[in-house]
C-alpha positions as CSV (number, residue, x, y, z in Angstrom):
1,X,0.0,0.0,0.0
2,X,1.8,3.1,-1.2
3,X,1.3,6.7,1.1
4,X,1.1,9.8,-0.5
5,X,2.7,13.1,1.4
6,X,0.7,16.1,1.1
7,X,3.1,19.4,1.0
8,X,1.9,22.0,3.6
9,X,4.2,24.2,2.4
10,X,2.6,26.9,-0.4
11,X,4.0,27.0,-3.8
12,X,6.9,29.7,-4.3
13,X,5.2,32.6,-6.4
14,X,6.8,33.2,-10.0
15,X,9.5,35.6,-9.9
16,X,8.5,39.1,-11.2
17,X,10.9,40.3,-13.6
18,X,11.2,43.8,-16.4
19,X,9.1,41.7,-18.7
20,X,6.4,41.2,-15.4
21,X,6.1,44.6,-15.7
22,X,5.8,45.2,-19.4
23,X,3.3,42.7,-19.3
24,X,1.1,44.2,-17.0
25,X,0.7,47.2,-18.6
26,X,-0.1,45.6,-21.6
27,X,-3.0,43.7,-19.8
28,X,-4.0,47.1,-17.7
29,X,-2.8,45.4,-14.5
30,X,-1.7,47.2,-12.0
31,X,1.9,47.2,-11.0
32,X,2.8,47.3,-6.6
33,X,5.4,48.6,-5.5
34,X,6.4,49.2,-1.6
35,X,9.6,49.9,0.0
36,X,11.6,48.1,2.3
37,X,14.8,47.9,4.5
38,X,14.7,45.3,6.4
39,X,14.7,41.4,6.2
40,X,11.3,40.8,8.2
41,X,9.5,43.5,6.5
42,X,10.7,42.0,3.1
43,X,9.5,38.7,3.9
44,X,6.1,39.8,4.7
45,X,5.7,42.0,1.5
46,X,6.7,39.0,-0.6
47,X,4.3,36.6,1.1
48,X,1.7,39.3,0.7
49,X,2.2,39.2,-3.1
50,X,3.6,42.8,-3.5
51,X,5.2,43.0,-7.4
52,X,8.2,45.1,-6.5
53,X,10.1,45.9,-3.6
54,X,12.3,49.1,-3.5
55,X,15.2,49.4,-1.4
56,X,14.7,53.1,-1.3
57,X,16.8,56.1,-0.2
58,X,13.6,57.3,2.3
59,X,15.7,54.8,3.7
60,X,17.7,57.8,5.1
61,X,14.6,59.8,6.8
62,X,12.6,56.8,7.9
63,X,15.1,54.5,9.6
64,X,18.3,56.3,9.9
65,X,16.9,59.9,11.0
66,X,18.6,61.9,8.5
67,X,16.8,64.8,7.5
68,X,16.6,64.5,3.7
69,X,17.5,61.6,1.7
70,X,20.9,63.6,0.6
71,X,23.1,61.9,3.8
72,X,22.6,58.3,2.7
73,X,25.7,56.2,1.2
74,X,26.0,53.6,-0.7
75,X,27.7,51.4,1.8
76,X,24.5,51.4,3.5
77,X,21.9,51.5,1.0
78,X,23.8,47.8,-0.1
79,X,23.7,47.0,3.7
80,X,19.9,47.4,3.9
81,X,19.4,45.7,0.3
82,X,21.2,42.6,1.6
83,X,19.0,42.2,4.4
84,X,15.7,42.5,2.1
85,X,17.4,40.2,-1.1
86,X,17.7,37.5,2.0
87,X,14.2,37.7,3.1
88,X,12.4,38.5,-0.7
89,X,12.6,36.1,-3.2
90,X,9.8,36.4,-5.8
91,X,9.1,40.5,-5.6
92,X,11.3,42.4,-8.6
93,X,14.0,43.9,-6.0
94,X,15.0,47.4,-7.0
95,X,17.9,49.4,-5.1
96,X,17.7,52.9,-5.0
97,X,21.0,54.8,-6.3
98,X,21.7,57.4,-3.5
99,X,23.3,61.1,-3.7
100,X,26.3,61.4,-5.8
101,X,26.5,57.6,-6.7
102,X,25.9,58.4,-10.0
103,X,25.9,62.2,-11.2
104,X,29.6,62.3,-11.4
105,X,29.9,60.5,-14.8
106,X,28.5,57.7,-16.2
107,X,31.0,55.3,-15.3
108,X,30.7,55.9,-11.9
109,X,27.0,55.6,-12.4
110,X,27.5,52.0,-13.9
111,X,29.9,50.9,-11.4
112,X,27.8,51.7,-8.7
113,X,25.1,50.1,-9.8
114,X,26.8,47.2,-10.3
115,X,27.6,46.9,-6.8
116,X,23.3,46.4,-5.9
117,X,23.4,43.5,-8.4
118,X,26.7,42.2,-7.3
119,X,27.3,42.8,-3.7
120,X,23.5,43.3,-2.7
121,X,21.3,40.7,-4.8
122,X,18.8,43.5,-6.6
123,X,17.4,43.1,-9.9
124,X,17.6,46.5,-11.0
125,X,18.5,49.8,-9.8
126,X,16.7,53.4,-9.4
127,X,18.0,57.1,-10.4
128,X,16.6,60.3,-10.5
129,X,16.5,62.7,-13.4
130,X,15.6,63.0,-17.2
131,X,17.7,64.0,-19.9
132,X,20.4,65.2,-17.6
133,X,20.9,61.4,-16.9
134,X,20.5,59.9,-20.2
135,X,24.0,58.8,-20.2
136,X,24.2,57.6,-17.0
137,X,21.1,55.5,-18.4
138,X,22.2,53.8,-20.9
139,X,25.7,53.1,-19.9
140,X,24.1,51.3,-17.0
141,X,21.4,49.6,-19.7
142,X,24.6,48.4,-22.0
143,X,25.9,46.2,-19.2
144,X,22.7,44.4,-18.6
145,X,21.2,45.8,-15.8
146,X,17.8,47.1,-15.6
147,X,17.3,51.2,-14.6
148,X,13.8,52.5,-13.4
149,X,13.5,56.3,-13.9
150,X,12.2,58.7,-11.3
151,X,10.7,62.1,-12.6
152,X,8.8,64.8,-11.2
153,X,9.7,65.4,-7.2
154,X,13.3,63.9,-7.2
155,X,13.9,64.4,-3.3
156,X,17.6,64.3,-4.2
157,X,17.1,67.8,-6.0
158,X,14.8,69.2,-3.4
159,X,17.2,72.1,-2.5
160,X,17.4,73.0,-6.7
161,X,13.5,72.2,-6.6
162,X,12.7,74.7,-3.8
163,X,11.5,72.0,-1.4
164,X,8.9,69.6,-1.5
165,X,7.0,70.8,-4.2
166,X,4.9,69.6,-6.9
167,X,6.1,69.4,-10.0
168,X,4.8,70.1,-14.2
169,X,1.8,72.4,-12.5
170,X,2.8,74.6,-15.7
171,X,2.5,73.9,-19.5
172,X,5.6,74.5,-20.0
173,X,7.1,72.5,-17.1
174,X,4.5,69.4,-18.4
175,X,5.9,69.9,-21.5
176,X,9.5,68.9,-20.5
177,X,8.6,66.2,-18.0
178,X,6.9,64.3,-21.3
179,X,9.9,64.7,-23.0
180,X,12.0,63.5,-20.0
181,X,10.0,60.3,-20.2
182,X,10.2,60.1,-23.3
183,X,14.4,60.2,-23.5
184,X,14.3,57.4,-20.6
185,X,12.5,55.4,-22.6
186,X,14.8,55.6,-25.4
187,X,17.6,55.3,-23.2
188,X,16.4,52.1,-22.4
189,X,14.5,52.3,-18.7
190,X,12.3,49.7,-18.4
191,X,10.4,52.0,-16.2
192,X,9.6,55.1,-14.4
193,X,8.4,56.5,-11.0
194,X,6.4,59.6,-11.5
195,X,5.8,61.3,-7.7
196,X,4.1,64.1,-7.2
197,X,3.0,65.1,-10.7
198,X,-0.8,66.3,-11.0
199,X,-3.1,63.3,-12.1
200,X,-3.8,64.7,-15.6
201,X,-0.6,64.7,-16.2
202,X,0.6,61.2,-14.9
203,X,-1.7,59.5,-17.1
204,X,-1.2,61.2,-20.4
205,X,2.5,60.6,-19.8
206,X,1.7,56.9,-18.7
207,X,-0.4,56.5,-22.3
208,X,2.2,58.3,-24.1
209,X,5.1,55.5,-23.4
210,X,5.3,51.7,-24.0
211,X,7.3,51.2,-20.2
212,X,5.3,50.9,-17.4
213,X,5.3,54.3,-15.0
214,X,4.7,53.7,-11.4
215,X,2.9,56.9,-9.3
216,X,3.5,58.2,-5.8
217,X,1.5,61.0,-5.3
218,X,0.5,61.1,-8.9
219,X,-3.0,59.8,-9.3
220,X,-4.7,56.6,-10.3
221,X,-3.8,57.0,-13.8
222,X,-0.2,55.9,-13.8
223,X,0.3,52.0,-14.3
224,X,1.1,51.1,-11.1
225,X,1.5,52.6,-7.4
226,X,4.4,52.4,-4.8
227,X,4.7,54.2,-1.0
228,X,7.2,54.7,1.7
229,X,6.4,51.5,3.6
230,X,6.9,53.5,6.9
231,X,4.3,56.2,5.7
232,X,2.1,53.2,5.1
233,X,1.9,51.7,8.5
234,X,1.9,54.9,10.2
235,X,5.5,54.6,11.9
236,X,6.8,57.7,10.7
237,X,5.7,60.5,13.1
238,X,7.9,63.6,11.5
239,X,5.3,64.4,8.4
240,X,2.4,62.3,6.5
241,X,2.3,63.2,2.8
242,X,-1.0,63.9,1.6
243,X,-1.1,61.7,-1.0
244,X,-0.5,58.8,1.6
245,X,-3.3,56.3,3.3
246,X,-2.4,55.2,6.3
247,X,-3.3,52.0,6.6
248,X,-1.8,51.8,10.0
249,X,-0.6,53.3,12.9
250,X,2.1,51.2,14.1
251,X,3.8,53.8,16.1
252,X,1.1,54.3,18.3
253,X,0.8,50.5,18.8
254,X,4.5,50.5,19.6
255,X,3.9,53.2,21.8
256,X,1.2,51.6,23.8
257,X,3.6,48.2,23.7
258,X,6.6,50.0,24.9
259,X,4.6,52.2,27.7
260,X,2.7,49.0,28.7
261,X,5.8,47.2,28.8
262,X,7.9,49.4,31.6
263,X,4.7,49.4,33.6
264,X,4.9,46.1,33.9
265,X,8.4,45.4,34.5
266,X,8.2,48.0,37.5
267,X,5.7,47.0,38.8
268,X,7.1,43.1,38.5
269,X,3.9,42.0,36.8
270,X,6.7,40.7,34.4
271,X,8.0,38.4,34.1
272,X,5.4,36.5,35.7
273,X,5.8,32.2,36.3
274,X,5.0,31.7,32.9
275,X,7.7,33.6,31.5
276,X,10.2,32.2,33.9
277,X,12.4,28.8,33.8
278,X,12.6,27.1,36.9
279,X,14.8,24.4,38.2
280,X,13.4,21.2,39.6
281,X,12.5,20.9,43.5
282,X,15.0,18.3,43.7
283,X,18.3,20.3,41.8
284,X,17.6,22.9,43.8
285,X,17.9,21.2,47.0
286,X,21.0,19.2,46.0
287,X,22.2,23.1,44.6
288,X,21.6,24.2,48.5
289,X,23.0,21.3,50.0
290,X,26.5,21.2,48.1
291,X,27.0,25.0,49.2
């Protein structure tokens, strides 16, 4: 009589890949996108079924309390990409390419972002700019790996940008962030975050290219969404962006945990018996009798 085994274990999702993406947006299926930082956070997202997970450079404000995204190296955006390319195996992985990693020339550019594919385990890599980083684009493109644009509010120009601001509100300023898109697609981008650009605008873009572009703050138009993971749950306290939902408030649980937590310990309600390891009536005498 033979016995079958039935697996418990669910089936490993297909890897997402550039051509995922493509894909989608042929089909009109939306693209997700979060960030993450973190091993346990990536495993989560990629059980959850998220499409794309970005090591991003909020990586800076969010975790390591910088004030703008401008502080961040590259020794430790790879150090937080490791930890998520350990724990997120089927979600397109996409590290972020921080300050001055790649506007010095284009070599520099591909070097670096050879180091997230090399020394980090990411797919592809993410710069801001249009024209300005056409170069940087394709050299990167030539060697293999895959570049997602970022247009509109590039945080890494907020001091040229005048702040937080948004962005093609103008004709004319529309005008160029078209052809921006346009000259990342023919650089060979495979795709392109739009944040902070109106709605309108977002969606004629997204209509007006073949490679997918993914929105943050930029309407429902665009062919896919991604947010700041911490903005998300609510565990950033410094600022919300309004074109975030909150879809929890994590620091206030924390808060509560934490508060709840010293209460406890002072007033020895923990660790109670079940939290404690005890020896054995018998060990315990023979421990007092040998002393």
């Amino acid at each position: 009589m033979s016995t079958t085994t039935i697996s418990t274990t669910a089936p490993q999702r297909k890897k997402v890949t550039t051509l995922t993406f493509r894909q989608k947006k042929e089909r009109g299926e939306p693209i997700t996108m979060l960030t993450a930082y973190d091993y346990p956070t990536a495993v989560a997202m990629d059980k959850a079924g998220v499409d794309s997970i970005l090591v991003g450079d909020s990586l800076a404000m969010v975790v390591l309390g910088y004030e703008n995204t401008l502080s961040v190296t590259m020794n430790e955006m790879l150090h937080h990409a490791r930890a998520v390319s350990r724990g997120a195996k089927s979600a397109l992985l996409v590290g972020d390419m921080p300050f001055m990693s790649y506007q010095v020339s284009a070599e520099d550019a591909l070097r670096n972002a050879g180091r997230f594919l090399q020394q980090a385990g990411m797919d592809a890599v993410k710069l801001e700019g249009g024209r300005d980083r056409a170069d940087a684009v394709r050299k990167i493109v030539s060697a293999g790996i895959p570049v997602m644009g970022h247009l509109g509010l590039t945080p890494q120009s907020v001091h040229q940008l005048g702040g937080f601001r948004v962005q093609g509100k103008t004709a004319s300023a529309a005008k160029i962030l078209l052809e921006d898109a346009h000259i990342l697609e023919e650089a060979g981008a495979f795709s392109i975050v739009l944040e902070s650009v109106p709605a309108r605008l977002a969606e004629y873009i997204s209509k007006q290219i073949s490679i997918p572009t993914i929105g943050i703050g930029a309407g429902v138009g665009c062919d896919g969404q991604v947010l700041v993971t911490h903005d998300l749950l609510g565990l950033f306290e410094r600022f919300t962006p309004k074109f975030v939902k909150q879809y929890a408030n994590f620091h206030a649980e924390m808060n509560k945990a934490f508060t709840q937590y010293i209460d406890d310990v002072e007033t020895k309600r923990f660790p109670a018996v079940e939290h404690t390891v005890e020896m054995t009536d018998d060990e315990w005498g023979e421990f007092v009798g040998e002393k």
